[in-house]
C-alpha positions, 0 to 999 in steps of 0.5 A: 960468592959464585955459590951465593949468585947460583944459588940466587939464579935458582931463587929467581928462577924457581919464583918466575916458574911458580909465580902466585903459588903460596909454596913451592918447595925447590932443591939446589945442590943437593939440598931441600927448600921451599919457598913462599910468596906472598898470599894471593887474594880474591874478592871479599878475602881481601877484606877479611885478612890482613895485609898478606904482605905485611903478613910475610914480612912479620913472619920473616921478622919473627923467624929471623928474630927466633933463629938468632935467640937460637929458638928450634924453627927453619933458618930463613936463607933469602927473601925479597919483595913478596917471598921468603925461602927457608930451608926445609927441616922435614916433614911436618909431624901429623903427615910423617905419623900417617906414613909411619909405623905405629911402633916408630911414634914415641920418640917423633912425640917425645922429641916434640914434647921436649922441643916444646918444652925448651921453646918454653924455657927460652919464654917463647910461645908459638901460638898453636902448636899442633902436629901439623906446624911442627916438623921433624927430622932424623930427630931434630923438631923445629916448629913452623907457623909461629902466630905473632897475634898473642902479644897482649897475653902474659907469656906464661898464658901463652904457653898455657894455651900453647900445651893445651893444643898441643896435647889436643892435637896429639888426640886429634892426629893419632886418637886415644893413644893414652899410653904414648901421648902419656909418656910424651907429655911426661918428656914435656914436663921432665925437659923443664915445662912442669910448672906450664903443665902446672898452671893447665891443670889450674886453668883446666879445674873450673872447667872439668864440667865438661868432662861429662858433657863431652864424654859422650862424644869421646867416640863418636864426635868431630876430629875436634870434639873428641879431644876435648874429653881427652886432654880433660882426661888427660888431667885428671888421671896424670900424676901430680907430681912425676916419679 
């Protein structure tokens, strides 16, 4: 009890420091957290986004929620009116990757793969999966970010969705590296997300055209063109059926 009133004190102390600031990550006996209060706005803003808020409160929902399916995401250990503390599960993959040597990056993507692939046998789906929302740490992924405005699509959709930018995401943080991104997605489809990666390559089939249109790019376009072409690549070249 006396450690639950410490920990609360720092809480309250930590939200009175940095009122107003979106996160703040704060450690209490050893041990790293963040913080995240509700987002301020200004001007027209308000009128654009939605209530941020009912925002923080649907996200400590589908956290909570998630963490007692036993779904891979950061427990939520105290929250409040207008902030939620969760406990930090490491650093997100996109910034780990930059500060990494390249010879250390298969297992950080295999782990992810298969995270997201576990994810997916739960039936779940996060919405966008990209490098940036997922965290890694001495091997254990857990996924931030979840976007809880999918509802209307089938699962399977979801999920569809969820690999496709994924894999685009791989391209977009560490470029054309076919070989590595190759045997991550393999992890993916190994650890039970076969029949996903299935139905992607269905979805992708009428839209191999633009293979050839964004070809040229594959180079020389945006950090978001040029992935384009190669999760098309990507499905053109995979094995049909893994060995």
């Amino acid at each position: 009890m006396a450690e639950n009133d410490s920990f609360q004190q720092c809480v309250a102390s930590v939200f009175r420091e940095h009122r107003g600031e979106r996160v703040v990550s704060f450690e209490f006996q050893g041990k790293r957290y963040w913080l995240k209060q509700v987002e301020q706005l200004a001007g027209a803003m308000r009128l654009l986004k939605q209530n941020s808020a009912e925002a923080l409160n649907k996200e400590i929902g589908v956290l909570n929620t998630l963490s007692h399916l036993g779904a891979p995401v950061p427990a939520v250990v105290d929250f409040g009116d207008g902030y939620m503390v969760v406990e930090d599960a490491g650093e997100t993959i996109n910034h780990l990757l930059e500060h990494t040597n390249e010879i250390l990056w298969q297992p950080i993507l295999n782990d992810a793969s298969a995270a997201l692939a576990k994810l997916h046998s739960m039936q779940l789906a996060h919405g966008r999966p990209a490098l940036r929302d997922i965290s890694w740490q001495a091997g254990e992924v857990k996924f931030i970010d979840f976007e809880a405005n999918q509802q209307h699509k089938s699962v399977v959709s979801q999920q569809v969705r969820d690999l496709l930018v994924f894999i685009h995401s791989l391209y977009r943080y560490i470029g054309p590296k076919n070989s590595a991104i190759n045997l991550a997605i393999d992890c993916y489809r190994k650890a039970g997300g076969e029949m996903i990666w299935q139905k992607a390559k269905q979805f992708l089939a009428s839209w191999q055209w633009l293979y050839y249109f964004a070809r040229p790019f594959r180079d020389i376009g945006g950090k978001d063109l040029k992935p384009v072409y190669w999760v098309l690549w990507h499905f053109r070249q995979a094995p049909l059926i893994l060995a």
